[in-house]
LUMDREN-159719 format. One line per 8 residues: number of its first residue (from 0); their letters; for each residue x negated, y negated, z negated of N, C-alpha, C, CB. Coordinates in Angstrom, 3 decimals. Glycine has a CB too. Layout:
N
NUM = A = X/Y/Z/X/Y/Z/X/Y/Z/X/Y/Z | ...
END
This chain:
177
0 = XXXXXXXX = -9.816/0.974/17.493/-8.884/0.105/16.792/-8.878/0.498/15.316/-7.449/0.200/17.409 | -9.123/-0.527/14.272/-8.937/-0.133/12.925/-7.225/0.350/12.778/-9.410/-1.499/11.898 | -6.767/0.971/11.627/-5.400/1.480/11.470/-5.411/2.444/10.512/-4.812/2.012/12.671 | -4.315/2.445/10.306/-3.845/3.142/8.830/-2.314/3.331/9.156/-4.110/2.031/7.244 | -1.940/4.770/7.808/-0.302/5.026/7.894/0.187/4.366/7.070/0.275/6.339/7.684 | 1.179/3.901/7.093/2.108/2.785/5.589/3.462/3.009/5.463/2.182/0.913/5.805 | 4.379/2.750/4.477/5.642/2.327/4.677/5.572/1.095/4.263/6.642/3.048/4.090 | 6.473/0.355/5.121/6.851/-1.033/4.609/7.529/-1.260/3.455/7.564/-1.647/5.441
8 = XXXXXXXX = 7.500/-2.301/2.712/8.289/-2.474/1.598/8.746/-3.772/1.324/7.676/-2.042/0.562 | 9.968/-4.182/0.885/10.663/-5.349/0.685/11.413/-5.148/-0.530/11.502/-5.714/1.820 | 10.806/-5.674/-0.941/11.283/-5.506/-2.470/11.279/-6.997/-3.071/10.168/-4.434/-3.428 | 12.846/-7.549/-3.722/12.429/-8.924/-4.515/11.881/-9.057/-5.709/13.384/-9.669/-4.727 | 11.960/-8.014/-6.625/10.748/-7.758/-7.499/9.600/-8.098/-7.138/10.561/-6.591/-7.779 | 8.912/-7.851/-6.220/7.496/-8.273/-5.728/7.377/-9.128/-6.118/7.098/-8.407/-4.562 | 8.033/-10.168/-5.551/7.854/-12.034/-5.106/7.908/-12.339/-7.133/10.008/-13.126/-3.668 | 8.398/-11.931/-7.568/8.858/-12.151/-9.326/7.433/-11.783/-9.670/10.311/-10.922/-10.222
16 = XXXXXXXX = 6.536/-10.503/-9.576/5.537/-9.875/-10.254/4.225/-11.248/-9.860/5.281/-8.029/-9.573 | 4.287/-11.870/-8.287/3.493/-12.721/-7.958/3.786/-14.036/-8.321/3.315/-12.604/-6.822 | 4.605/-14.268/-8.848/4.961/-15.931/-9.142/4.267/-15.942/-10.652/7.001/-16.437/-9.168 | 4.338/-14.763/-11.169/4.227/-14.596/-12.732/2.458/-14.394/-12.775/5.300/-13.002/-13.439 | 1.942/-13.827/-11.419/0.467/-13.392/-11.419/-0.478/-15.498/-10.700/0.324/-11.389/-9.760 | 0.806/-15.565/-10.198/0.634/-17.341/-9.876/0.629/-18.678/-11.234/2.194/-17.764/-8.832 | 0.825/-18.199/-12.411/0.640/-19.070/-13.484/-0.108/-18.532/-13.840/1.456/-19.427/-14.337 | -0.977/-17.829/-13.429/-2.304/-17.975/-14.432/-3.494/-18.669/-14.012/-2.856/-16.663/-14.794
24 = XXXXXXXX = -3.360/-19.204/-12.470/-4.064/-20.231/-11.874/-5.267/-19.125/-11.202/-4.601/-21.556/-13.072 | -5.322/-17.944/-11.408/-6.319/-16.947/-11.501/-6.483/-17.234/-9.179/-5.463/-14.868/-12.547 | -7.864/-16.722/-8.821/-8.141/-16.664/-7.446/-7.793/-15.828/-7.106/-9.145/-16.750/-6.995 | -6.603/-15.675/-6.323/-6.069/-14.459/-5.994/-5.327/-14.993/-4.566/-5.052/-13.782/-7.271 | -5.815/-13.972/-3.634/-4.975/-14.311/-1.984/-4.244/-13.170/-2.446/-5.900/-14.191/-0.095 | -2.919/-13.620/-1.997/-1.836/-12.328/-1.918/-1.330/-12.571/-0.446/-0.375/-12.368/-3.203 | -1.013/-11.384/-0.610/-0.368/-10.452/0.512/0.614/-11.230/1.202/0.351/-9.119/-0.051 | 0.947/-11.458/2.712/2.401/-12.297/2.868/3.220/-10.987/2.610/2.791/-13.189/4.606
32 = XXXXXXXX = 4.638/-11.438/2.462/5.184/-10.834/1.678/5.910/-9.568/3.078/6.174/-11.953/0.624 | 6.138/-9.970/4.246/6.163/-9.486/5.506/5.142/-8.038/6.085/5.829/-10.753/6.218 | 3.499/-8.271/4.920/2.860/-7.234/5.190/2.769/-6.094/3.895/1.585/-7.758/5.674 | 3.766/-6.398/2.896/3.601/-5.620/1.990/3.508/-3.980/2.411/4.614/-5.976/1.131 | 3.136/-3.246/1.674/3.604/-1.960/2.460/2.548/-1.263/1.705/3.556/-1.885/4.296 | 3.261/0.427/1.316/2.320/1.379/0.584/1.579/2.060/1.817/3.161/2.544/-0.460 | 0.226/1.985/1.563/-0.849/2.727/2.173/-1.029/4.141/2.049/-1.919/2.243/1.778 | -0.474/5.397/3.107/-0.477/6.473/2.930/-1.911/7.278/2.996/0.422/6.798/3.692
40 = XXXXXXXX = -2.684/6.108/4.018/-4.361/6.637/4.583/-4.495/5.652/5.210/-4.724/8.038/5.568 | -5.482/5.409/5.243/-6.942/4.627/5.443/-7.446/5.236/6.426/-8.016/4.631/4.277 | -7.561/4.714/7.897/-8.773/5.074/8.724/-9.927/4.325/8.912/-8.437/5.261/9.863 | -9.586/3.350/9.723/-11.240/2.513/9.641/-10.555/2.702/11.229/-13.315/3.434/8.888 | -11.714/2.488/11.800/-11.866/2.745/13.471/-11.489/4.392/13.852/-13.702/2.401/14.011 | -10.039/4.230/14.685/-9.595/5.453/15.568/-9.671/4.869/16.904/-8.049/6.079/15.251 | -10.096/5.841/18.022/-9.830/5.801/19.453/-8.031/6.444/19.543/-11.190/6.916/20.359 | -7.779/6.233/20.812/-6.843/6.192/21.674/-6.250/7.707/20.992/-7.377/6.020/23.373
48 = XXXXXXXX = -7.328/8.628/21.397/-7.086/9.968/21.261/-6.483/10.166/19.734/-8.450/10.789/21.567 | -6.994/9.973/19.272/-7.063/9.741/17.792/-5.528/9.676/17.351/-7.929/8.304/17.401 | -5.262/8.370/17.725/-3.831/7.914/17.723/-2.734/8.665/17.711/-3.607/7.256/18.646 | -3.115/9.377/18.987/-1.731/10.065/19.786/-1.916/11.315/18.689/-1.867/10.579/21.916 | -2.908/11.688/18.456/-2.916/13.091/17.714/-2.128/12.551/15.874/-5.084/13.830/17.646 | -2.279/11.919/15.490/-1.634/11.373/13.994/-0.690/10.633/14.645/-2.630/10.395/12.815 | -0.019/10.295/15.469/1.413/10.304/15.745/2.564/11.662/15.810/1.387/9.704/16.993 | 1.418/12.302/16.290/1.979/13.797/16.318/2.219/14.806/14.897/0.913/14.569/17.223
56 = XXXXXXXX = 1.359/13.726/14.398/0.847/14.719/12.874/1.984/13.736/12.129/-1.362/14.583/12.048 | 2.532/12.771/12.003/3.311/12.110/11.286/4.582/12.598/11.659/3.127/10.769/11.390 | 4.882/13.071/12.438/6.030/13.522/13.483/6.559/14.873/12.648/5.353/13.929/15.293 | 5.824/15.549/12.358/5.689/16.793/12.314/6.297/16.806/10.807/4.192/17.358/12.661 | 5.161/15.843/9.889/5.106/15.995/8.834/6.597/14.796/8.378/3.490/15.799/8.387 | 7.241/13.864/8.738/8.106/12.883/7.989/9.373/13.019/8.739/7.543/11.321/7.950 | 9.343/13.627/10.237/10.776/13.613/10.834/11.637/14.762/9.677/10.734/14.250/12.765 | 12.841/13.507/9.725/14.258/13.836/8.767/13.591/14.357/7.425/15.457/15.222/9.508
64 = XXXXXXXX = 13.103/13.515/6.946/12.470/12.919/5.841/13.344/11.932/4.622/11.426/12.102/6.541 | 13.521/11.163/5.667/14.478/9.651/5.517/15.558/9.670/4.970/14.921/8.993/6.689 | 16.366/8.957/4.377/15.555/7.419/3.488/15.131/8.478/2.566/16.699/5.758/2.601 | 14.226/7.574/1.506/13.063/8.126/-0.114/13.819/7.245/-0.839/10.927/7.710/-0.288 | 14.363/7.388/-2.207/14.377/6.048/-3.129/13.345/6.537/-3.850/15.768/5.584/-4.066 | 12.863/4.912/-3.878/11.480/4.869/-5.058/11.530/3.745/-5.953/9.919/4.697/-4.338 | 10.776/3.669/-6.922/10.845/2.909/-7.906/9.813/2.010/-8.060/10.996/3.562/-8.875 | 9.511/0.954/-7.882/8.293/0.170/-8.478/8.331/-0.092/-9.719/8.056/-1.029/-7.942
72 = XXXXXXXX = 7.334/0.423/-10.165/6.969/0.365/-11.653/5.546/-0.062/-12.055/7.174/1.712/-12.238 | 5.124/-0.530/-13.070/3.956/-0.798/-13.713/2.839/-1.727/-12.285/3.325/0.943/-14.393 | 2.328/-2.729/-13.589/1.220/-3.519/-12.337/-0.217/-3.434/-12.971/1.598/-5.473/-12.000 | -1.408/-3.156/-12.279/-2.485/-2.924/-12.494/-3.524/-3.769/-11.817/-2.549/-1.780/-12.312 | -4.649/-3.154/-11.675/-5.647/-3.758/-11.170/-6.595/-2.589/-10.738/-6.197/-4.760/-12.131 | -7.522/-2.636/-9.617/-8.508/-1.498/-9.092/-9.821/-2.495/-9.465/-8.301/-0.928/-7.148 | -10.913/-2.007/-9.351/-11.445/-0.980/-9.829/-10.804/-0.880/-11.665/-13.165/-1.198/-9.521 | -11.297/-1.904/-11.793/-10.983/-1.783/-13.798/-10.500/-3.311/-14.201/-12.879/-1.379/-15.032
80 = XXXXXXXX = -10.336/-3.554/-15.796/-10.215/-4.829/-15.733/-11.451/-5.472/-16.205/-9.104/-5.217/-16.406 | -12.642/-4.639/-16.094/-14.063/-5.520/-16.655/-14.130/-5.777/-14.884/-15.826/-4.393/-17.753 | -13.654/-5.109/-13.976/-13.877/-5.856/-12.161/-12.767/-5.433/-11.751/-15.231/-5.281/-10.925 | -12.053/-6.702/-11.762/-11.048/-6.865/-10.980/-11.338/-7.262/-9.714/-10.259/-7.618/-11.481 | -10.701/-6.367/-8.938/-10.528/-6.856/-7.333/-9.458/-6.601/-6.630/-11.446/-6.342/-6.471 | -8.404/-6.173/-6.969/-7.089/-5.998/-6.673/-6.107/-6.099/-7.208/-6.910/-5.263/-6.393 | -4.553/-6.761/-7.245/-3.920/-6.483/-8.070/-2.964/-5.844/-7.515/-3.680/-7.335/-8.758 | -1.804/-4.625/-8.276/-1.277/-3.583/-7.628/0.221/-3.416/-8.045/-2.103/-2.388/-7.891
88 = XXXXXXXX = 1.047/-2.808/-7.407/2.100/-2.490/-7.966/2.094/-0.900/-7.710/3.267/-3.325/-7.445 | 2.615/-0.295/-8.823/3.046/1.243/-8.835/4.178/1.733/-7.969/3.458/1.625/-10.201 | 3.863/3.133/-7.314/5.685/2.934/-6.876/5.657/4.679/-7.520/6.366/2.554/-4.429 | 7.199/5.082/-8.171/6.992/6.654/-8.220/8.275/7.191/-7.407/6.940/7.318/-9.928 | 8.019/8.220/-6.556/8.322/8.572/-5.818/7.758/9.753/-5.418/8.373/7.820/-5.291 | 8.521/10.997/-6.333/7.764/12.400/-6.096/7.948/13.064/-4.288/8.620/13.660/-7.381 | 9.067/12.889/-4.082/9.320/13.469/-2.129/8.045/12.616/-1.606/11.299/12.731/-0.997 | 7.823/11.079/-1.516/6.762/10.691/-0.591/5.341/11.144/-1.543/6.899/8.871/-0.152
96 = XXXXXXXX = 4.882/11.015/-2.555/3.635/11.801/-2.940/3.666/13.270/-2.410/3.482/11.832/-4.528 | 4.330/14.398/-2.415/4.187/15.477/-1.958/4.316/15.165/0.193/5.472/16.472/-2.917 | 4.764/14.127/0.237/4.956/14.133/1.537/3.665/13.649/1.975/6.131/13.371/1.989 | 2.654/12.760/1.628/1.718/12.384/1.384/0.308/13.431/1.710/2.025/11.981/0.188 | 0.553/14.550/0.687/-0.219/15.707/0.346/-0.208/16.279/1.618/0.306/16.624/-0.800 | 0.649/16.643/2.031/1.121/17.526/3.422/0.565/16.743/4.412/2.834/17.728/3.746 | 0.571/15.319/4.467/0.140/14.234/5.411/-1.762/14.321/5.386/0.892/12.517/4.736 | -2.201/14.324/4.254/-3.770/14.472/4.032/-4.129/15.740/4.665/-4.249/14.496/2.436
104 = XXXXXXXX = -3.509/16.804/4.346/-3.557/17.970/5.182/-4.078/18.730/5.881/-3.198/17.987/5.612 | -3.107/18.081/7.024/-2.770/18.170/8.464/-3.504/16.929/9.141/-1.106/18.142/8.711 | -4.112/15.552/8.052/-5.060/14.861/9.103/-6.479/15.966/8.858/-5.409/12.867/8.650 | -6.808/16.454/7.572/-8.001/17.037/7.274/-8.202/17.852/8.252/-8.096/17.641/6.077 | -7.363/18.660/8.686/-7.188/19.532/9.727/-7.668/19.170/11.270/-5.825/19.774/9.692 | -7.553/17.871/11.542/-8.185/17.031/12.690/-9.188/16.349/12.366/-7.387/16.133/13.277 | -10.189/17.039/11.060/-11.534/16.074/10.599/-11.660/14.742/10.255/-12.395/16.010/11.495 | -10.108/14.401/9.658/-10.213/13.340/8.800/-10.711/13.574/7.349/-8.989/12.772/8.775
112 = XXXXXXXX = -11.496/12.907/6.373/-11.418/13.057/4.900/-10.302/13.311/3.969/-11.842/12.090/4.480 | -10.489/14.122/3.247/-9.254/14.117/2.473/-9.100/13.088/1.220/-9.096/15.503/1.970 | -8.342/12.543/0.632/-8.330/11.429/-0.393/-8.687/12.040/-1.459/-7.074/10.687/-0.626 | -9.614/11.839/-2.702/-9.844/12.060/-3.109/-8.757/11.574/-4.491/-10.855/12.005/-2.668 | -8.307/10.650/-4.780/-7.532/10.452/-5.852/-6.476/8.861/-5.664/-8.678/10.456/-7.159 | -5.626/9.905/-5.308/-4.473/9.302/-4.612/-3.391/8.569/-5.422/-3.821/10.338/-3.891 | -2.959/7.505/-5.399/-2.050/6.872/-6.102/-1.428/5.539/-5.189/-2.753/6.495/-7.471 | 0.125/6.098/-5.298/1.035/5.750/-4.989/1.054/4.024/-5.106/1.876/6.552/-5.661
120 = XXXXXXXX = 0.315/3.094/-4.282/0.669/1.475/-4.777/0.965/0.823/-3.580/-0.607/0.575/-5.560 | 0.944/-0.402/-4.107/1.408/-1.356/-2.816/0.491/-2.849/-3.591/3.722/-1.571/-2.577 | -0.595/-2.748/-2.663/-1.551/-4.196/-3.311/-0.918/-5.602/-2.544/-3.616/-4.071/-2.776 | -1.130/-6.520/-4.231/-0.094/-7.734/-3.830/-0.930/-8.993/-4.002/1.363/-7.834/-4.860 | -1.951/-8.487/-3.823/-3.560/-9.576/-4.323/-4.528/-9.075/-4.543/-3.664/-10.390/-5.572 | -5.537/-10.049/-3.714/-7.213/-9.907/-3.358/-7.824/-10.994/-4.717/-7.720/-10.693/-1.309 | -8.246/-10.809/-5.706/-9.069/-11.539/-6.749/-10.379/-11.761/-5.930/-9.312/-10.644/-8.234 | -10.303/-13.272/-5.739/-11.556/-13.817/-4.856/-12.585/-13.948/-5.774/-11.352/-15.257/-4.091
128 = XXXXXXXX = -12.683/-14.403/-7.200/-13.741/-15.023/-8.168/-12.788/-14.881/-9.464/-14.309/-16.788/-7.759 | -13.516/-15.085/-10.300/-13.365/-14.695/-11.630/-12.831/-15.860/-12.495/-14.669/-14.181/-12.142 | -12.257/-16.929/-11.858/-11.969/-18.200/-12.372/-10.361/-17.590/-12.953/-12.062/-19.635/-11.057 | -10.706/-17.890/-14.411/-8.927/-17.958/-14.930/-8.690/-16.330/-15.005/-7.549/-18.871/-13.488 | -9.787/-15.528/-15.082/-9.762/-13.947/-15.489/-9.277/-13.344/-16.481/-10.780/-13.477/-15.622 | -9.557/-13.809/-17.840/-8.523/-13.671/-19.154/-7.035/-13.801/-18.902/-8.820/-14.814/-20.233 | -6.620/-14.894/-17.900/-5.465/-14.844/-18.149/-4.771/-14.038/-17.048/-5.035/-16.094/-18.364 | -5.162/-13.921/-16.120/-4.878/-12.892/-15.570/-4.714/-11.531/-15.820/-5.391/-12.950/-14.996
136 = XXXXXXXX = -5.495/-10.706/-16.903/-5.474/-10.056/-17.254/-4.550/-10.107/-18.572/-6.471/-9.831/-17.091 | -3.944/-10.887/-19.465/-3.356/-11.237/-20.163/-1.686/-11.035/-18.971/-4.087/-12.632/-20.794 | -1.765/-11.432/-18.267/-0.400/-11.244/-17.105/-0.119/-10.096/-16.871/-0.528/-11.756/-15.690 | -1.115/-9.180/-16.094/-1.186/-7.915/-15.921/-0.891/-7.378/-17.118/-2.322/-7.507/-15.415 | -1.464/-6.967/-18.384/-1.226/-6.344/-19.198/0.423/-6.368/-20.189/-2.353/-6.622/-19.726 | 0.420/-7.652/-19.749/2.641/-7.785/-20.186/2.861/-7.202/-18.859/3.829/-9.950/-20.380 | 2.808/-7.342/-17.392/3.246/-6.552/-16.853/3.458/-5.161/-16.314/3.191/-6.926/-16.582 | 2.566/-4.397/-17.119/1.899/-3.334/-17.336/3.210/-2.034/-17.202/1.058/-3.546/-18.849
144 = XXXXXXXX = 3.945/-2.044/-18.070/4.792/-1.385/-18.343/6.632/-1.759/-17.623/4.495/-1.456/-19.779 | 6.453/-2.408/-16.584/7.653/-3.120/-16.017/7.813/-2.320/-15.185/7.637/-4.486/-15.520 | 9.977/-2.195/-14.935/10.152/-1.641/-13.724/10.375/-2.960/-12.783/11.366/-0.552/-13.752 | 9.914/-3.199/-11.771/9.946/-3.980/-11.024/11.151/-3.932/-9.497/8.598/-3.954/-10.876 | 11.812/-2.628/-9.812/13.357/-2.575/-8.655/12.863/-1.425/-8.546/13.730/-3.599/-7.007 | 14.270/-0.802/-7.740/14.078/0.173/-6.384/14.299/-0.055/-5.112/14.753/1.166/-6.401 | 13.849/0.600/-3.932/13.538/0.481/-2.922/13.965/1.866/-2.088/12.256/0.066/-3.020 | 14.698/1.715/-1.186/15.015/2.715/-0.249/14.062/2.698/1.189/16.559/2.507/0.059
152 = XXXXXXXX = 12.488/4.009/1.096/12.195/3.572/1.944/12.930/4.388/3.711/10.779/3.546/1.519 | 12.382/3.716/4.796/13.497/4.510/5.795/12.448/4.978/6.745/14.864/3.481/6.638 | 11.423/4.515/6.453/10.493/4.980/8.114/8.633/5.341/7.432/10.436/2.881/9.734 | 8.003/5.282/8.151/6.307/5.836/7.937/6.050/5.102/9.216/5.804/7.844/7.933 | 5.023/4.384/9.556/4.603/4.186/10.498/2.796/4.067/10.660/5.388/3.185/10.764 | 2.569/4.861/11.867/1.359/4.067/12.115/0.427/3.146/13.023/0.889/4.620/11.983 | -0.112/1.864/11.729/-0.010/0.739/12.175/-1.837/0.321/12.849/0.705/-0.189/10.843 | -1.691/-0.775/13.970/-3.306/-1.471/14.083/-3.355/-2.391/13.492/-3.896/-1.927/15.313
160 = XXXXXXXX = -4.302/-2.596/12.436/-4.980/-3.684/12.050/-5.447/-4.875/12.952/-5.953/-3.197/11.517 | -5.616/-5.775/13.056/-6.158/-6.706/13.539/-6.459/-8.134/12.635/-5.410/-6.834/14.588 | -7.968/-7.873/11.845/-8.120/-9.040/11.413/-8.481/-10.313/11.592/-8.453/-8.907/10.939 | -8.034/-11.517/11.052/-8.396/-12.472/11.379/-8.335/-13.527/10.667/-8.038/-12.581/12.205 | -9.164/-14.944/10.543/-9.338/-15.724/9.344/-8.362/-15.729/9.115/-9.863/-16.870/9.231 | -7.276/-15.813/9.158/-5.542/-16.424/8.565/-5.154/-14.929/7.861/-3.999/-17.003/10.258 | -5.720/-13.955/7.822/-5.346/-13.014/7.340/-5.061/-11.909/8.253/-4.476/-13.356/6.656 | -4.611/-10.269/8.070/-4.826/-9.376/9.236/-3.527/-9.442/10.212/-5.097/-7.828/8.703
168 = XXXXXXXX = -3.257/-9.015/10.826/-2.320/-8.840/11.932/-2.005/-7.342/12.046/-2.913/-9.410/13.285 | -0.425/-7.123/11.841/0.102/-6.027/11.777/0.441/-5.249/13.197/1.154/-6.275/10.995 | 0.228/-4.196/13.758/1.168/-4.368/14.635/1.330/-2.339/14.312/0.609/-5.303/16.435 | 3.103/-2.232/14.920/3.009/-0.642/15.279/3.177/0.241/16.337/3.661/-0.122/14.706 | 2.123/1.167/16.067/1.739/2.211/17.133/2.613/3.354/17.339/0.464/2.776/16.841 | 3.056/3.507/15.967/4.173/4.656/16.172/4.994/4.701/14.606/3.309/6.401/16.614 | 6.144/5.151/14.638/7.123/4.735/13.892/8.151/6.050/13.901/7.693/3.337/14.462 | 7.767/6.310/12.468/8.658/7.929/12.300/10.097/7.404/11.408/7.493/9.454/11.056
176 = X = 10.958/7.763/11.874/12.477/7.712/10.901/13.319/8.415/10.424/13.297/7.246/11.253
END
């Protein structure tokens, strides 16, 4: 099963940063707003076993953790803005980055990779083609420096992917609070 760790996020700032990334006419699928959520790790394909062991490892590492306030701040783009292929929101939040660290860890420890350069976002758009790119980047760059709310997060969970043309399918496997 593909899967990854996340917290969810609901934030009405979001929906404001995308309406504003929506006048620039730019190709961009965004996110429903239901799957927003900061990406703690990235797996790809885990078995069964797999699972149960980073349920255990999330357990360990986020129980009475809860709630984080964090801040969304600043909006960007991955790789760069000569290639755009993502557009991003910042969140800062020193307890979940160090909680994070401890989380890379303890998966490294079960022969997962460790992240190499980690930053705190929550992606709110896929840039399909390059149509309307200036101004997009003209958007991004006024939004550059914005606080966009705070957010109380309450849980970590980890979730299965399931993609499909309409977009992926969330579901969760285990759920720390």
């Amino acid at each position: 099963m593909r899967a990854f760790i996340a917290c969810d996020i609901f934030c009405e700032g979001i929906g404001k940063v995308v309406d504003e990334i929506k006048k620039t006419g730019a190709d961009v699928k965004f996110v429903e707003p239901e799957n927003t959520h900061i990406t703690l790790k990235f797996f790809g394909e885990i078995d069964v076993r797999q699972a149960l062991e980073i349920g255990r490892i999330l357990e360990d590492v986020f129980t009475g953790s809860f709630p984080l306030e964090a801040t969304l701040k600043e909006v960007g783009v991955f790789p760069s803005f000569d290639y755009m292929k993502v557009v991003w929101i910042g969140m800062e939040c020193p307890v979940l980055e160090a909680l994070q660290r401890r989380l890379d860890e303890a998966l490294h420890g079960i022969g997962f990779k460790k992240e190499r350069s980690f930053k705190l976002h929550l992606t709110i758009g896929r840039i399909k083609s390059p149509k309307n790119k200036n101004l997009l980047r003209e958007a991004v760059e006024r939004l550059m420096n914005t606080v966009i709310g705070s957010y109380s997060i309450d849980s970590v969970k980890l979730k299965k992917s399931e993609l499909t043309p309409k977009g992926p399918i969330y579901s969760n496997l285990k759920v720390v609070v």
